[in-house]
C-alpha positions as semicolon CSV with decimal commas, in nm:
position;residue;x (nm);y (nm);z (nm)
1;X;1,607;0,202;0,718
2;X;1,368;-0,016;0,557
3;X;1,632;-0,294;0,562
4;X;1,759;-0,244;0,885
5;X;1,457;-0,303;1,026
6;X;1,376;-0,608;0,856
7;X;1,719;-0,734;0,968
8;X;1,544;-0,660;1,317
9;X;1,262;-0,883;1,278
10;X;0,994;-0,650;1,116
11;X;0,803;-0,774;0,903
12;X;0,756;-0,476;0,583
13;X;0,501;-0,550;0,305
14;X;0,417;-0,346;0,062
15;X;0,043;-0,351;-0,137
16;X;0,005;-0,189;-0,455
17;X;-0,186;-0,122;-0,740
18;X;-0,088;-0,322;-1,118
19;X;0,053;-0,025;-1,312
20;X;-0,043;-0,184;-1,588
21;X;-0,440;-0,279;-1,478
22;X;-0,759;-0,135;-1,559
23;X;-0,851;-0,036;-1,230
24;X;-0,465;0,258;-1,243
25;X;-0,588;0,373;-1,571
26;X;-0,918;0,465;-1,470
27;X;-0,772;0,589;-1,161
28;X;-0,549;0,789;-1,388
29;X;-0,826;0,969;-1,605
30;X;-0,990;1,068;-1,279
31;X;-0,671;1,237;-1,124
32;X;-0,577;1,364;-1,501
33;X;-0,263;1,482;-1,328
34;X;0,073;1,432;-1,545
35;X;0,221;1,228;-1,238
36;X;0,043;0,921;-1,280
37;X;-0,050;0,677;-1,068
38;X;0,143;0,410;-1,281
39;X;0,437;0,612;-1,268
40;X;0,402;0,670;-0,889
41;X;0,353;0,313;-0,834
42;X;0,658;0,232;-1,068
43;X;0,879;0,501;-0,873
44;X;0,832;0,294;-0,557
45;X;0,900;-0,057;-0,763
46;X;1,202;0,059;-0,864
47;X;1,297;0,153;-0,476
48;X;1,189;-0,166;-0,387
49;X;1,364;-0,367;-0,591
50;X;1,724;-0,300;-0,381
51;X;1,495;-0,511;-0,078
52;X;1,350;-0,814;-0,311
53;X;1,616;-1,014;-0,187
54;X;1,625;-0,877;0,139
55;X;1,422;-1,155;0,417
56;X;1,121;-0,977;0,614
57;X;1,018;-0,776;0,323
58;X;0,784;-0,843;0,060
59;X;0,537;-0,644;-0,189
60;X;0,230;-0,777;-0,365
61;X;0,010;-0,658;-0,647
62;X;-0,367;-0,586;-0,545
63;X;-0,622;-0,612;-0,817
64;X;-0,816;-0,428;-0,620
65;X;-0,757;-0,057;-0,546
66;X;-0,870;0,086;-0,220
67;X;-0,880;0,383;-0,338
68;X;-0,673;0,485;0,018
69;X;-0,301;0,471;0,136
70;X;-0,265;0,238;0,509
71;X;0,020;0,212;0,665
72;X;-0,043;-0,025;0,963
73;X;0,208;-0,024;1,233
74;X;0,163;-0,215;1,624
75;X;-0,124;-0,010;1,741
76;X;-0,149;0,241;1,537
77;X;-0,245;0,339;1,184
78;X;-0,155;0,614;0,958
79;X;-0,506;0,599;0,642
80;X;-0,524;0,830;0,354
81;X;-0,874;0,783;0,187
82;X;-0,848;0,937;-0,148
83;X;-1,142;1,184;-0,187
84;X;-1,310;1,163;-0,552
85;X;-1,135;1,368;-0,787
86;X;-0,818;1,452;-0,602
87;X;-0,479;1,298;-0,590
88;X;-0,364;1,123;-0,282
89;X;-0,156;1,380;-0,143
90;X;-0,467;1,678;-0,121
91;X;-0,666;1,373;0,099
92;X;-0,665;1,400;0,463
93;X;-0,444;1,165;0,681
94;X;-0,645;0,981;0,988
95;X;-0,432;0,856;1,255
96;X;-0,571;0,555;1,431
97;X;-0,490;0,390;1,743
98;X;-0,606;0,026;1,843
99;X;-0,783;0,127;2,157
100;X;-0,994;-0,192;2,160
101;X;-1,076;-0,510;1,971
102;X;-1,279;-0,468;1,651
103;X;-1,243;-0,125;1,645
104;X;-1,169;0,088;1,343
105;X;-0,756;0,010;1,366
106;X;-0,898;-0,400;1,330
107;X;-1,154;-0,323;1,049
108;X;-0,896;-0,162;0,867
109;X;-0,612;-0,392;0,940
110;X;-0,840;-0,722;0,885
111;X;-0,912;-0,521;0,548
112;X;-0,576;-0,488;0,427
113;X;-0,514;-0,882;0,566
114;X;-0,796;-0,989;0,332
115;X;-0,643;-0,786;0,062
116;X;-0,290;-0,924;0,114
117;X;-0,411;-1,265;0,055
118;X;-0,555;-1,217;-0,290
119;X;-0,277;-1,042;-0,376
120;X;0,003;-1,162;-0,659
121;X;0,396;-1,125;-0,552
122;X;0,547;-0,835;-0,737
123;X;0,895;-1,023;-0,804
124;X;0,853;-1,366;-0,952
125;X;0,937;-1,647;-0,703
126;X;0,877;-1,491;-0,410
């Protein structure tokens, strides 16, 4: 699906954690869960990796975690903040709708746009 609708014109990116940082091993002795977060984030590299050639789709390492999940679409947002202790998937999910400039759908999409621009490409030469 992914690659059909990058075919399309959609642009997909994809910001992640560094398996391999500080930042996912800390992350990992707070979750203490045997599903790591470096494995997680390795599960969706290797998914990935069938689109690193594909045009309209790109992924980036964040040094940086945001300790949420954001999945920005047109006008609306699907965010995850990950609460303390627990693993992403007990957090709640906030849908948000750009109703208006500068509202929270901006502040979290000019977020992840800073973000993206620190970021390091995930497949060398890209």
């Amino acid at each position: 699906m992914l690659r059909r609708k990058a075919q399309r014109g959609t642009t997909v990116r994809f910001l992640l954690g560094d398996p391999d940082s500080d930042v996912t091993h800390r992350r990992e002795q707070i979750e203490d869960v045997p599903l790591t977060v470096g494995v997680r984030i390795r599960s969706t590299l290797a998914e990935l990796d069938a689109l690193r050639d594909q045009r309209g789709v790109d992924a980036r390492f964040s040094d940086a975690h945001i300790a949420m999940s954001v999945f920005l679409f047109d006008r609306d947002a699907m965010v995850t903040p990950h609460l303390s202790a627990q693993i992403g998937h007990d957090s709640p999910l906030l849908h948000l709708r750009r109703r208006q400039d500068d509202g929270l759908y901006d502040r979290f999409a000019s977020h992840i746009d800073d973000l993206w621009s620190e970021a390091r490409p995930v497949w060398r030469g890209t």
